[in-house]
Residue frames relative to the residue before (quaternion, step in Angstrom):
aa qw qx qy qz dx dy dz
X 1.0000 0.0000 0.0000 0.0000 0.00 0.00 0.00
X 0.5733 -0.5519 0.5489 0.2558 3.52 -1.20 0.97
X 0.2170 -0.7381 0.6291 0.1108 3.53 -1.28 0.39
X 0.5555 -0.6520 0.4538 0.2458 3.67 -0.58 1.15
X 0.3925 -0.7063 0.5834 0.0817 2.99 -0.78 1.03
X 0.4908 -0.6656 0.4347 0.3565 3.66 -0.50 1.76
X 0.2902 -0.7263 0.5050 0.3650 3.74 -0.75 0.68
X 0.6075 -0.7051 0.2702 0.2464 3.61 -1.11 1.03
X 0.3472 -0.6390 0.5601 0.3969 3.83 -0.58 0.47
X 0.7021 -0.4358 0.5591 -0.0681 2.69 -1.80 1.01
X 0.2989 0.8183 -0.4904 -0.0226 3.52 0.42 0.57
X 0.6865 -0.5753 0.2754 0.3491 3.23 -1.34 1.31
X 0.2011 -0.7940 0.4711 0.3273 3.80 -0.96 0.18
X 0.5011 -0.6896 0.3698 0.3696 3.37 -1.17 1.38
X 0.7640 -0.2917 0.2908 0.4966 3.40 -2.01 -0.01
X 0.7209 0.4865 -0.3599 0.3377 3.49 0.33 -1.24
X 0.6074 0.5738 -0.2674 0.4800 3.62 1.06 -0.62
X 0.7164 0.2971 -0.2932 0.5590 3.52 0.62 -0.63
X 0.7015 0.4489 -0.4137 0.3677 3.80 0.37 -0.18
X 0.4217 0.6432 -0.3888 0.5072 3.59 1.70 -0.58
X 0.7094 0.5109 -0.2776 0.3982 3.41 0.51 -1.70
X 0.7281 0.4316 -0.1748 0.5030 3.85 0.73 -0.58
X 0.6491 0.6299 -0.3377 0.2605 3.42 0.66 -0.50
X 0.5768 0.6084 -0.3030 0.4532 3.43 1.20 -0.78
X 0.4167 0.6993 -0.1602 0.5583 3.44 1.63 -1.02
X 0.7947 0.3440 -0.1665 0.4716 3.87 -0.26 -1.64
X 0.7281 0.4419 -0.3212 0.4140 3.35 0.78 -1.43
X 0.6133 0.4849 -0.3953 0.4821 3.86 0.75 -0.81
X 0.6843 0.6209 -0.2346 0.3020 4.16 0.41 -0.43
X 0.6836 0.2783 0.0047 0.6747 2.73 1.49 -1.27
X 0.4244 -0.8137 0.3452 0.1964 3.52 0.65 -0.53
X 0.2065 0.8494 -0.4781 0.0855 3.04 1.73 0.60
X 0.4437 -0.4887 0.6590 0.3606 3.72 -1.71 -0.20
X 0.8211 -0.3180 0.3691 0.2972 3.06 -1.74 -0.17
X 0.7494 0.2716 -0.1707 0.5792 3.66 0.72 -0.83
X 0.5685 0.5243 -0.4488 0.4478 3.67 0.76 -0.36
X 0.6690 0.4839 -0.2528 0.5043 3.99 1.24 -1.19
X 0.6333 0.3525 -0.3530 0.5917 3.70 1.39 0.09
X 0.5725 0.4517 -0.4188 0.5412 3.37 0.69 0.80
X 0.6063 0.4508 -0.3099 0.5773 3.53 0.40 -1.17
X 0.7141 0.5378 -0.3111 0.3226 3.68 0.06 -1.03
X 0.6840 0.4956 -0.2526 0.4718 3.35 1.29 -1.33
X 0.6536 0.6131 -0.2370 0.3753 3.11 1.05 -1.04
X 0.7143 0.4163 -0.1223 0.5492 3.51 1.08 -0.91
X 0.5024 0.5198 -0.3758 0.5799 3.58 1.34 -0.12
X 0.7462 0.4101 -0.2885 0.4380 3.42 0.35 -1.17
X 0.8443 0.1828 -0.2698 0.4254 4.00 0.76 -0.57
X 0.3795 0.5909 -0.5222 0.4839 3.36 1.37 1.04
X 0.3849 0.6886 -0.3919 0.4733 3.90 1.49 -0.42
X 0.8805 0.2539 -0.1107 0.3848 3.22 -0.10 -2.27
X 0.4818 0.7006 -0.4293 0.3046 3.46 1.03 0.21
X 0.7193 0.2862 -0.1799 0.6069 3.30 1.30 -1.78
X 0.4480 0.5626 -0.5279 0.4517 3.76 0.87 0.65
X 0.8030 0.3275 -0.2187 0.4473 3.64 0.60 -0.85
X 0.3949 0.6108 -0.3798 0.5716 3.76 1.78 0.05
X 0.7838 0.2856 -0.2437 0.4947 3.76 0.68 -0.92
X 0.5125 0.5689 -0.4809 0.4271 3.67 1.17 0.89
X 0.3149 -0.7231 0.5780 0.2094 3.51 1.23 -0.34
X 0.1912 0.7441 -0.5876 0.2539 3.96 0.38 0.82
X 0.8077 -0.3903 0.3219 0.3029 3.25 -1.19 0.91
X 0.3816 -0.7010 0.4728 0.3734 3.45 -0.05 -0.38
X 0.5145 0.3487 -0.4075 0.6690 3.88 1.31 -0.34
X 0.6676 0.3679 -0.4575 0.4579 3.99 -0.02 0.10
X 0.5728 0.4701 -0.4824 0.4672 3.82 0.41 -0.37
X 0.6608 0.5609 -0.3927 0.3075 3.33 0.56 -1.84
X 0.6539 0.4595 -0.3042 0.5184 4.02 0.66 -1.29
X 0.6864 0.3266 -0.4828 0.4348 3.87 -0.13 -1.25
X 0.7734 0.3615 -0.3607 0.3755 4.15 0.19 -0.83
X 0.5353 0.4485 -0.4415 0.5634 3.98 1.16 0.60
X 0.6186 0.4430 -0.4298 0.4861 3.39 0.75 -0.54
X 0.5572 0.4363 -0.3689 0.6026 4.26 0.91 -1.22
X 0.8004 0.2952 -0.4068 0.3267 3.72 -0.57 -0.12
X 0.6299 0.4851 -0.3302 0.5088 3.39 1.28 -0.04
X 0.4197 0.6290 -0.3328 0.5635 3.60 1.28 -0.17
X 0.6524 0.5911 -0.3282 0.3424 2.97 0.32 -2.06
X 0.7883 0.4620 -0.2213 0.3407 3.44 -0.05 -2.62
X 0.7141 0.3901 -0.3665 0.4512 3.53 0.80 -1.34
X 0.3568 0.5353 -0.6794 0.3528 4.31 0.55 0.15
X 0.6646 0.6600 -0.2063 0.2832 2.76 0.56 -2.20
X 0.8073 0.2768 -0.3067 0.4214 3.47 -0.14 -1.09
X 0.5513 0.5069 -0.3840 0.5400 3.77 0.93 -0.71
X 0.8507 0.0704 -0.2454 0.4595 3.94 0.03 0.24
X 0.5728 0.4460 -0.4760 0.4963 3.95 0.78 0.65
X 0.5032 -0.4969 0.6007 0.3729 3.48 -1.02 0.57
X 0.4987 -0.6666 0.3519 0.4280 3.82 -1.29 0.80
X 0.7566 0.3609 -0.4522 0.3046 4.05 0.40 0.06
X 0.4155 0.4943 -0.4813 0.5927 3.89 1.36 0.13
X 0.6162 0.3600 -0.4340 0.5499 4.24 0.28 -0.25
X 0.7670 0.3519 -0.4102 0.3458 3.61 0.19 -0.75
X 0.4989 0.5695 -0.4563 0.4675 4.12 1.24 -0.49
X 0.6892 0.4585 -0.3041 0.4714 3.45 0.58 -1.46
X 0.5070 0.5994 -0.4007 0.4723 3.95 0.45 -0.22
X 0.7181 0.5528 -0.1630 0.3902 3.23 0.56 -1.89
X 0.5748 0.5662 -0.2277 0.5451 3.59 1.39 -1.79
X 0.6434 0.5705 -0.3105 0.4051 3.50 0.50 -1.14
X 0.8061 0.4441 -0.1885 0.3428 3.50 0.63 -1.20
X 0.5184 0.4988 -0.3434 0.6038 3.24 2.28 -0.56
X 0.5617 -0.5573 0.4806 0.3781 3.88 0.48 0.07
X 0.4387 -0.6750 0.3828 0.4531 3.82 1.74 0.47
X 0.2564 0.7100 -0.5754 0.3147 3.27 0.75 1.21
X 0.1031 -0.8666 0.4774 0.1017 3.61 0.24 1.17
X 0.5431 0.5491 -0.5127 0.3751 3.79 0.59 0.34
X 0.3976 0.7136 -0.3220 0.4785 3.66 1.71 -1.03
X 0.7999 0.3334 -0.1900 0.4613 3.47 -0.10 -2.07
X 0.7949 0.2558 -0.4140 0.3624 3.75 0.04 -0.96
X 0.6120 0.4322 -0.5038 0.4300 3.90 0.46 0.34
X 0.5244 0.5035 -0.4915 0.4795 4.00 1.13 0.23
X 0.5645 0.6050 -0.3830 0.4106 3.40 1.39 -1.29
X 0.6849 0.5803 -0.3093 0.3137 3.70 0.63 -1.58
X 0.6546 0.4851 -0.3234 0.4812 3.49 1.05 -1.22
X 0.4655 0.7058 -0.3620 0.3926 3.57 0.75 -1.01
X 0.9540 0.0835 -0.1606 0.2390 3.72 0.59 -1.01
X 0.4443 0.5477 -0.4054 0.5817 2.86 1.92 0.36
């Protein structure tokens, strides 16, 4: 008889991995260029980090709530300091759909007719 093969963990995926996964996504929505998507990217890499850093503190739950208002307020002002102001305002919008890009480009669609 064969022996089961231990069934493999699962290993989480890092910040850089989930923002990679999504980017192809953001950049087609909003319409970034090349160097704007190497911004946006850094930017979201770096506060997709301090999130699952402050998730693996186990804080209070009124202390998460502030450190992740305080990271999304960080986040926007990265954002607006390196996005021209209507690629900052789409990426805002994306943000607010949970970057659900089917959501935004059928809000976009209504938007221009």
């Amino acid at each position: 008889p064969q022996a089961e093969a231990p069934p493999k963990e699962v290993e989480p995926k890092t910040a850089e991995e989930l923002v990679s996964e999504e980017m192809p996504e953001i950049i087609q929505a909003v319409g970034l260029n090349d160097f704007e998507a190497a911004v946006v990217s850094s930017i979201l890499t770096k506060y997709v980090q301090k999130r699952m850093e402050l998730r693996i503190l186990e804080l209070s739950p009124e202390a998460t709530r502030e450190a992740l208002e305080r990271l999304g307020i960080e986040q926007r002002k990265e954002l607006e300091e390196g996005l021209p102001q209507d690629k900052y305002q789409a990426m805002i919008e994306l943000e607010e759909n949970r970057y659900n890009t089917k959501k935004f480009k059928k809000k976009k669609r209504k938007k221009k007719t």
